[in-house]
N, C-alpha and C positions, 0 to 999 in steps of 0.2 A: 504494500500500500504506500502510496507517495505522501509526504509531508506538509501540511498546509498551514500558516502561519495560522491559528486562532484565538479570540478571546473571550473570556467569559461572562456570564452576563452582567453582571457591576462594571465592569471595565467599557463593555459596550455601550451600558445607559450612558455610564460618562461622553464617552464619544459623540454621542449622539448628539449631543447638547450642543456641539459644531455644527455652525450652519453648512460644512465642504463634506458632510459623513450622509452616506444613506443607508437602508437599508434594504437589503433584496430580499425578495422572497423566491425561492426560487420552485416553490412549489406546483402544482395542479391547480386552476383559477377554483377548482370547489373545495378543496381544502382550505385556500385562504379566505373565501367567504365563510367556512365554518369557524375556523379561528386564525387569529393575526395579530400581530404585535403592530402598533398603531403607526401609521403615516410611513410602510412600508411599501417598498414597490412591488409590481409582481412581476417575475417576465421567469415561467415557466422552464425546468432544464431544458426543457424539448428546446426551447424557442433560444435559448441562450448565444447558439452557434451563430445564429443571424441576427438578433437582437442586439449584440454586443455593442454592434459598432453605435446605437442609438442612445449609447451613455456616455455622458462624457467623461474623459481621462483627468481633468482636475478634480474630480471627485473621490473620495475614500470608502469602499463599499465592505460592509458587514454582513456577508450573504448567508440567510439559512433556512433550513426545510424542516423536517419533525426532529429529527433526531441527528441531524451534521450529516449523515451522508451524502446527501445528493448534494449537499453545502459545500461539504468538502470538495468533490470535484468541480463543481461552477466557480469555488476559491482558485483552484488550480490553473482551471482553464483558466480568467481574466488576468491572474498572475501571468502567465505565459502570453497573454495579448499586451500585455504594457498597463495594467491597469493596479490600483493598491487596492486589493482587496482581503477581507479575514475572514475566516468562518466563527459562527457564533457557536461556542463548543457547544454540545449537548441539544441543540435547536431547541425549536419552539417549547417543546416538551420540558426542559428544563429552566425556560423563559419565567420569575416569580414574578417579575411588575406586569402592566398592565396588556389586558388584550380585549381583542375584538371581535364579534360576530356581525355577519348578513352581509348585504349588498356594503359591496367599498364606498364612502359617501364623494 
């Protein structure tokens, strides 16, 4: 298994607090309508390959899915395109502040 920088969830809240930090989701659009950590993006693994290029590179991304897997590789891949991106250890599942259900507003 490859290496992906990550950080955990108190470290990421912090980040967050930066207005140049976002956070990906990199889930299925129906998982993220059932739960989501708030003012998250979505752009699906499937979609990531093509997607990429529609983020910008002065941004710092914290990407995660239920449980870091799928995180972990979408960390990978952006690292390998020129992009700063972390995975959020443990994803959403591990996530203790706040989250969100239903249609993304």
């Amino acid at each position: 298994m490859f290496q992906v920088p990550e950080v955990e969830a108190q470290e990421a809240k912090e980040m967050l607090r930066r207005e140049d930090v976002v956070l990906l989701d990199v889930r299925t659009p129906q998982e993220h309508v059932q739960v989501r950590i708030p003012n998250s993006l979505l752009v699906p693994l499937d979609e990531l390959r093509y997607a990429f290029k529609d983020l910008p590179k002065d941004k710092t991304y914290i990407v995660y899915c239920r449980s870091g897997e799928r995180s972990a590789f979408a960390t990978y891949f952006l690292r390998h395109m020129g992009y700063e991106a972390y995975n959020l250890a443990g994803g959403i599942i591990t996530w203790p502040y706040e989250k969100e259900s239903g249609p993304p507003k």
